[in-house]
C-alpha positions as YAML, in Angstrom:
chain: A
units: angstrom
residues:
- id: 1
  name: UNK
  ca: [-32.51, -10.15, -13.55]
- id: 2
  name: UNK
  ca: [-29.45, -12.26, -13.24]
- id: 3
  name: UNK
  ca: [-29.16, -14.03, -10.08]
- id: 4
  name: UNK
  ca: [-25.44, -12.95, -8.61]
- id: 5
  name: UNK
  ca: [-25.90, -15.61, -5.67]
- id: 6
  name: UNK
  ca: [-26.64, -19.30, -7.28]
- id: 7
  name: UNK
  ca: [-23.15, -20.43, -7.04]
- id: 8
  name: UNK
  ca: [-21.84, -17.21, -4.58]
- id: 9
  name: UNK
  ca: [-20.93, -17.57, -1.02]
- id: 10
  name: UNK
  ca: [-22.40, -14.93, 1.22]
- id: 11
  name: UNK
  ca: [-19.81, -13.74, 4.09]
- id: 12
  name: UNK
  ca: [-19.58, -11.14, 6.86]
- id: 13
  name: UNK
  ca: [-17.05, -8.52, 6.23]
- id: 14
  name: UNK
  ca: [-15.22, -9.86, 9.32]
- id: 15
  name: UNK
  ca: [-15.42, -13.29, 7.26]
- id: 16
  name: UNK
  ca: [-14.08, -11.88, 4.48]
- id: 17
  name: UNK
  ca: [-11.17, -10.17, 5.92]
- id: 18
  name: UNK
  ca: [-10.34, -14.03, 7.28]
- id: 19
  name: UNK
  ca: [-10.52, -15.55, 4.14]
- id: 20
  name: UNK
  ca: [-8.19, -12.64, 2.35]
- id: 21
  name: UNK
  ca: [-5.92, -13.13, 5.04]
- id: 22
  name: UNK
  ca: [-5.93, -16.97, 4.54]
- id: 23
  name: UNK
  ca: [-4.73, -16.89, 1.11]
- id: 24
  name: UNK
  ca: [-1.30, -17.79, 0.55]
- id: 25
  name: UNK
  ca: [0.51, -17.30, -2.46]
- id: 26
  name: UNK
  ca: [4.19, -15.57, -4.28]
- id: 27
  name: UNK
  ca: [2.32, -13.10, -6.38]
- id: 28
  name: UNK
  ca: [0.01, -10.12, -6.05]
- id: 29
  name: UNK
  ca: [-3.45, -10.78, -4.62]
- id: 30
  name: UNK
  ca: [-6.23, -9.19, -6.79]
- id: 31
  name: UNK
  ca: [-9.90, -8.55, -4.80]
- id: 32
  name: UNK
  ca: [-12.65, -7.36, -7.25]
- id: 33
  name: UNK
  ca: [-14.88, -5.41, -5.24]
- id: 34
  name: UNK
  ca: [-17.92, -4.94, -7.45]
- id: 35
  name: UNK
  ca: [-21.40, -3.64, -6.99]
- id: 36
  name: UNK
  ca: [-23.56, -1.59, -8.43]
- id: 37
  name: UNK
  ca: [-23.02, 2.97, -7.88]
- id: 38
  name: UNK
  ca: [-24.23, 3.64, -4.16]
- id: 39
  name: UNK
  ca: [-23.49, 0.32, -3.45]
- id: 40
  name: UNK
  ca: [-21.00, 1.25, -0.65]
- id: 41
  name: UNK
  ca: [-17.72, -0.10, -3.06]
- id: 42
  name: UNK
  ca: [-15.27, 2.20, -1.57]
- id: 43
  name: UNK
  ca: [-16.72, 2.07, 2.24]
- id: 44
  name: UNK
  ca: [-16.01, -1.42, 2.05]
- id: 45
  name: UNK
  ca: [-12.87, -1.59, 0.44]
- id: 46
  name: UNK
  ca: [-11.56, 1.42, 3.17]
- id: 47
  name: UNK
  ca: [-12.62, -0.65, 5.28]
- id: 48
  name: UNK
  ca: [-10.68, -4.00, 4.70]
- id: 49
  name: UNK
  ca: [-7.50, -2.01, 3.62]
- id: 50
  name: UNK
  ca: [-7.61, -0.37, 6.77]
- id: 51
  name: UNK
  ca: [-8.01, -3.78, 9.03]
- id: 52
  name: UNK
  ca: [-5.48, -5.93, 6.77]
- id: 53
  name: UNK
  ca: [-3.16, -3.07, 7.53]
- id: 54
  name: UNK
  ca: [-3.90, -2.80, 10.38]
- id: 55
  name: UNK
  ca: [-2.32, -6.62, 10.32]
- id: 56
  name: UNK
  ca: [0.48, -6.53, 7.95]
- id: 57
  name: UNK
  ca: [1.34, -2.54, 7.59]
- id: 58
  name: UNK
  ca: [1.33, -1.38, 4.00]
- id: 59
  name: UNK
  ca: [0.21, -4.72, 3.11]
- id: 60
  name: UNK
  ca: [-3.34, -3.87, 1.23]
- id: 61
  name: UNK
  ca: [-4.07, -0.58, -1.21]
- id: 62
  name: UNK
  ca: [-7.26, 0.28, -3.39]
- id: 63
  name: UNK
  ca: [-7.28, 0.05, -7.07]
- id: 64
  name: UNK
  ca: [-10.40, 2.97, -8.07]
- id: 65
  name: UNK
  ca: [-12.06, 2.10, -11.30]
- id: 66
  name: UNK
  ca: [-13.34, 5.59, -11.42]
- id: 67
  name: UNK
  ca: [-10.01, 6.45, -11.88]
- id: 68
  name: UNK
  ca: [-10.38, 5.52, -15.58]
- id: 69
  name: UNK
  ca: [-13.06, 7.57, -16.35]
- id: 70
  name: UNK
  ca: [-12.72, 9.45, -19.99]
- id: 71
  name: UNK
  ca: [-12.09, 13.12, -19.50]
- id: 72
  name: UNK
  ca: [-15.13, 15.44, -19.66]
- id: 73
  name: UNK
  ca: [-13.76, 16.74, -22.93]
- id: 74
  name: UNK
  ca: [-13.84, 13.41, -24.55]
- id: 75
  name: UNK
  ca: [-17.64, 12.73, -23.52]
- id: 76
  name: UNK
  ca: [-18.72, 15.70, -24.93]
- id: 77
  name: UNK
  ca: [-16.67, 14.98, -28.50]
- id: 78
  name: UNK
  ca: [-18.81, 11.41, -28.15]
- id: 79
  name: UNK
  ca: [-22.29, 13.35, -26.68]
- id: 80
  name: UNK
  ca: [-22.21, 11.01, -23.64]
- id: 81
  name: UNK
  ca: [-22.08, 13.70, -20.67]
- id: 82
  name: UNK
  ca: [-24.93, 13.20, -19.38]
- id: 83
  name: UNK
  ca: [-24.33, 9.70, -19.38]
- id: 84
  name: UNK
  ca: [-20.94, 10.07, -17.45]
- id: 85
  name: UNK
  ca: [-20.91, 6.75, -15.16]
- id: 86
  name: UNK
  ca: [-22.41, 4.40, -17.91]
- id: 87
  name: UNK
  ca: [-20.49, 1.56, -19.02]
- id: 88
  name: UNK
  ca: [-19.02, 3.16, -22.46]
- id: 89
  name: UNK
  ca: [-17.53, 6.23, -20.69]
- id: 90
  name: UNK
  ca: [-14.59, 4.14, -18.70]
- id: 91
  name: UNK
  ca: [-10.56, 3.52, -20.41]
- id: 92
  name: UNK
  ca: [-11.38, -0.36, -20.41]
- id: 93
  name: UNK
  ca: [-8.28, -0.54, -22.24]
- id: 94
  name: UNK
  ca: [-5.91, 1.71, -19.76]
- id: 95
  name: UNK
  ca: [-7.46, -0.35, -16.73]
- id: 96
  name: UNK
  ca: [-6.40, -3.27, -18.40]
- id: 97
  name: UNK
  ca: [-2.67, -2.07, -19.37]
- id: 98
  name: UNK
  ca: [-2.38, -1.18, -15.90]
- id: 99
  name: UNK
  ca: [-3.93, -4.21, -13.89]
- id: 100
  name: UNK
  ca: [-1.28, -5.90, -16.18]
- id: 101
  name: UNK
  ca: [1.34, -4.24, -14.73]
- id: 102
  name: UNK
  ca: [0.42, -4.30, -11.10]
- id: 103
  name: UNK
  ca: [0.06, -8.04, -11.49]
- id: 104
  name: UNK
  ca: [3.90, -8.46, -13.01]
- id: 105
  name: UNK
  ca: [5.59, -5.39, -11.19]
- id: 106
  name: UNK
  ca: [5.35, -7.20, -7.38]
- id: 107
  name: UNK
  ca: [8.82, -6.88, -5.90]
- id: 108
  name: UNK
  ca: [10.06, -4.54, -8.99]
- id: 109
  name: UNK
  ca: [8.48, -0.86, -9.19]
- id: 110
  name: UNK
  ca: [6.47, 1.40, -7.45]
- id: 111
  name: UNK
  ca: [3.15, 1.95, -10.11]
- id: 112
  name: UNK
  ca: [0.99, 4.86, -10.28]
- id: 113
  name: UNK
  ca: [-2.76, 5.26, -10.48]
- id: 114
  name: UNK
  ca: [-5.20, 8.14, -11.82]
- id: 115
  name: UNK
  ca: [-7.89, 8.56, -8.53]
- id: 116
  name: UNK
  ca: [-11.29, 10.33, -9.67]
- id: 117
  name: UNK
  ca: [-11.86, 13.30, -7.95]
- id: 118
  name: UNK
  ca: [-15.97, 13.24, -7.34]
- id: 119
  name: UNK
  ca: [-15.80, 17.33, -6.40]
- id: 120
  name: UNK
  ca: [-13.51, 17.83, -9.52]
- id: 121
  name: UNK
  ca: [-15.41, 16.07, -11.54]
- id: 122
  name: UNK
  ca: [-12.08, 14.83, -13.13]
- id: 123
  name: UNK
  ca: [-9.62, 11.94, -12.86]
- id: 124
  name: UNK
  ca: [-5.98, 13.20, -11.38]
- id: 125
  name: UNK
  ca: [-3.17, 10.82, -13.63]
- id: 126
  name: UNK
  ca: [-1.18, 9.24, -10.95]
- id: 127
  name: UNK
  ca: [-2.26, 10.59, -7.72]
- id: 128
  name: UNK
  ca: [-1.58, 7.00, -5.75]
- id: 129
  name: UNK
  ca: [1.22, 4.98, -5.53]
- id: 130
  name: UNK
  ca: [1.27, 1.28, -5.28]
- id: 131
  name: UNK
  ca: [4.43, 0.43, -3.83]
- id: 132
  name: UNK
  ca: [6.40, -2.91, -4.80]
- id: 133
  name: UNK
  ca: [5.66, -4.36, -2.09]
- id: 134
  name: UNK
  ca: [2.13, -4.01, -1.79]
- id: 135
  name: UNK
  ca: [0.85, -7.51, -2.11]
- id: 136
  name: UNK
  ca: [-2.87, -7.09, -1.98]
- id: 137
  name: UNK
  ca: [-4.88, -4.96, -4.21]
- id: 138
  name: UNK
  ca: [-8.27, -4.66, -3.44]
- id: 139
  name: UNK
  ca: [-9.85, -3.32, -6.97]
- id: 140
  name: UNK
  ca: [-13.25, -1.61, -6.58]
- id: 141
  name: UNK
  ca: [-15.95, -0.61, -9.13]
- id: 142
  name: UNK
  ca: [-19.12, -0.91, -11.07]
- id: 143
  name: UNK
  ca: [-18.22, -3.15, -14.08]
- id: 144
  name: UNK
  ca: [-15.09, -5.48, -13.22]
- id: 145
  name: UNK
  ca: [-17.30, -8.74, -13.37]
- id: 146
  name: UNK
  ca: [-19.67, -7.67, -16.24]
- id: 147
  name: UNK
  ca: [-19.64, -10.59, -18.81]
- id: 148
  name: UNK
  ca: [-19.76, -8.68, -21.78]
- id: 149
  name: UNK
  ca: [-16.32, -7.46, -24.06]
- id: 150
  name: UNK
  ca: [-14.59, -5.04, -23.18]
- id: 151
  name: UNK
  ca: [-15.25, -5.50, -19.64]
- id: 152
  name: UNK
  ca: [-14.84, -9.64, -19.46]
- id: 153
  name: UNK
  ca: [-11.20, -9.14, -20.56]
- id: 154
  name: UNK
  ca: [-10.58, -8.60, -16.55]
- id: 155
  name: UNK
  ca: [-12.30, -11.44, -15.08]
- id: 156
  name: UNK
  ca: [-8.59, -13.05, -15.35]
- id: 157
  name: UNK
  ca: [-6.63, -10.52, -12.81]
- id: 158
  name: UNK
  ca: [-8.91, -10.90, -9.85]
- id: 159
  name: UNK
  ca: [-8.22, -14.18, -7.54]
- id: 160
  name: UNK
  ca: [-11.52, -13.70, -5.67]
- id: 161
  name: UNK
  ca: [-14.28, -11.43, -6.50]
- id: 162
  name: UNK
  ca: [-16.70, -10.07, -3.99]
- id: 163
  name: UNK
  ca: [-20.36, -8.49, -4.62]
- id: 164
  name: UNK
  ca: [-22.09, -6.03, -2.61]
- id: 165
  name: UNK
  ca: [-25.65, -6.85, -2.28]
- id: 166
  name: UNK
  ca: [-27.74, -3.27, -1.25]
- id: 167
  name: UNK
  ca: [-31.24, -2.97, -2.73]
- id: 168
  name: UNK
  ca: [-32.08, -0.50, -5.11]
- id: 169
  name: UNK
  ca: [-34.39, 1.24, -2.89]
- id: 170
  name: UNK
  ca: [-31.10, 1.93, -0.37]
- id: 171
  name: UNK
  ca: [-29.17, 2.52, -3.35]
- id: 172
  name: UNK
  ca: [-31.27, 5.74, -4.85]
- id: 173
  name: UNK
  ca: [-31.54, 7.26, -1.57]
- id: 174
  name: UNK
  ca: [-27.38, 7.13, -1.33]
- id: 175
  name: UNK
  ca: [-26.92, 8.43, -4.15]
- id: 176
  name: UNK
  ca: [-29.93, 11.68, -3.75]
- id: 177
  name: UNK
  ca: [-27.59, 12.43, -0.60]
- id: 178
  name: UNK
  ca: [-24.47, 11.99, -2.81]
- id: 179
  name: UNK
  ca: [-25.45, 14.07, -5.26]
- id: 180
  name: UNK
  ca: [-27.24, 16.93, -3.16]
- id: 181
  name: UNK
  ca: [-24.12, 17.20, -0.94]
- id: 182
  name: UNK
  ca: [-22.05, 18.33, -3.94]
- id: 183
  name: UNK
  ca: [-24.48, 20.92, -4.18]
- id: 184
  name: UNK
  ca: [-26.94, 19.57, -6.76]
- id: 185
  name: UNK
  ca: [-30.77, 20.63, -6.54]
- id: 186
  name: UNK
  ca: [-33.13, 17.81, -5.14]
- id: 187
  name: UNK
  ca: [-34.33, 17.99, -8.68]
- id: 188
  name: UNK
  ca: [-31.31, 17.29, -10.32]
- id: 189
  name: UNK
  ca: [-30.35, 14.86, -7.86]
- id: 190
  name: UNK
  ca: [-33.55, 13.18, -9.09]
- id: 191
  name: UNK
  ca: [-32.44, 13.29, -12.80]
- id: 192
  name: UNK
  ca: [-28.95, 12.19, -12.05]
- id: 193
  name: UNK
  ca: [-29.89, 9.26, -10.19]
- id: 194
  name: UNK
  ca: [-33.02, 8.25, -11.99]
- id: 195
  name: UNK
  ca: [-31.63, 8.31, -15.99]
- id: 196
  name: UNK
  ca: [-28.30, 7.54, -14.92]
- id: 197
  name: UNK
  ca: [-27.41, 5.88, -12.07]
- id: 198
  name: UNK
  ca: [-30.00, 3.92, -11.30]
- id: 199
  name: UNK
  ca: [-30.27, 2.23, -14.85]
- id: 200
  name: UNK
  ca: [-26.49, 1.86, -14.78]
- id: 201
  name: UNK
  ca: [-27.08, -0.36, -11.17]
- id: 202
  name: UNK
  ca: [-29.64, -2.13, -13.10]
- id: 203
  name: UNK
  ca: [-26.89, -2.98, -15.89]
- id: 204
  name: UNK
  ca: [-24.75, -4.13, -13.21]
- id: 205
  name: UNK
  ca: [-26.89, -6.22, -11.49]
- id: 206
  name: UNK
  ca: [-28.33, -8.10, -14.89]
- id: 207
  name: UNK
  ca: [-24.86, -8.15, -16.86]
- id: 208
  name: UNK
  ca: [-22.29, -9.42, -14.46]
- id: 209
  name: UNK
  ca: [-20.69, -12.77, -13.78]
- id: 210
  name: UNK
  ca: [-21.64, -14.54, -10.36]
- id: 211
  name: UNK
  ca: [-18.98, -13.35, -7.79]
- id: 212
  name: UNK
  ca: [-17.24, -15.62, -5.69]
- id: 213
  name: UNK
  ca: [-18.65, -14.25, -2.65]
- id: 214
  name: UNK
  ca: [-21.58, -11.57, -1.64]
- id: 215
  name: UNK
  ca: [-21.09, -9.03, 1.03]
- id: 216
  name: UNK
  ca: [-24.62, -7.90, 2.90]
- id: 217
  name: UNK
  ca: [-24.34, -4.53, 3.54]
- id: 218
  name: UNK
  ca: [-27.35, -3.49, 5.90]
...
């Protein structure tokens, strides 16, 4: 397994809100907040937008990767349903298109982003706003620092890059819980998380660039 921590910096969340807020520059701020599913991505990234707004109001929003999920319809043309999560099923190419415009649009237009709807089981097309003068965009998901095309093309957007470090052990029994609250069986909760999930956290965790920085979570 890769090691995501030889040249990483491990920080407190507290430490990492700091260091966001220390950053000075004209343009958008790009956070890639990456770990592997059931890692706590979008606990964590509620949790700094809420305390840099709580700084500078309307300062920070949250870019979803799961927003770019392929519709259901699409997986089943390609067979990949039951695979829904794994690294082939994701817009790469949309998520790209529209990183590239919240990067140039700071100061000129209010952008739009598809959110994933876990109950749904859908993405909703532009169902949160960035506004113009958002400066910091804390973008969370699986894949943003996996090394391999298409996924490396993003690397270049993100102006620090944070990794969640849970063990795998935590991470299964998130997502049992995740997946039994939406009403799933224990044993399909099993079968989700077992041939899906948990070999997609393994891809993660074995493909992906070293972050700049890794975020304990206890």
């Amino acid at each position: 397994m890769k090691s995501l921590s030889k040249d990483a910096r491990n920080l407190s969340l507290s430490a990492l809100i700091q260091h966001i807020q220390g950053q000075t520059c004209d343009t958008r701020f790009m956070v890639a907040i990456v770990g592997p599913p059931g890692s706590g991505k979008s606990t964590v990234a509620k949790q700094l937008q809420n305390m840099l707004n709580a700084t500078v109001p309307e300062s920070t929003a949250i870019v979803p990767m799961d927003g770019f999920h392929f519709d259901n319809a699409v997986l089943r043309e390609r067979g990949r349903t039951a695979h829904k999560g794994a690294p082939d099923t994701f817009d790469v190419a949309a998520l790209h298109m529209v990183l590239q415009r919240l990067r140039t649009a700071f100061g000129g237009e209010d952008i739009a982003l598809p959110v994933f709807d876990r109950t749904l089981d859908l993405s909703r097309a532009s169902a949160r706003l960035v506004t113009k003068h958002t400066k910091i965009l804390l973008v969370e998901g699986n894949y943003l620092l996996v090394d391999q095309p298409p996924w490396d093309t993003l690397r270049s957007f993100f102006a620090m890059t944070v990794m969640i470090d849970v063990d795998l052990d935590t991470i299964r029994e998130r997502l049992l819980k995740r997946w039994t609250d939406l009403n799933f069986t224990q044993a399909q909760a099993i079968a989700k998380a077992d041939n899906n999930d948990l070999p997609n956290a393994r891809f993660v965790l074995q493909n992906s660039a070293s972050p700049d920085f890794i975020l304990s979570q206890d």
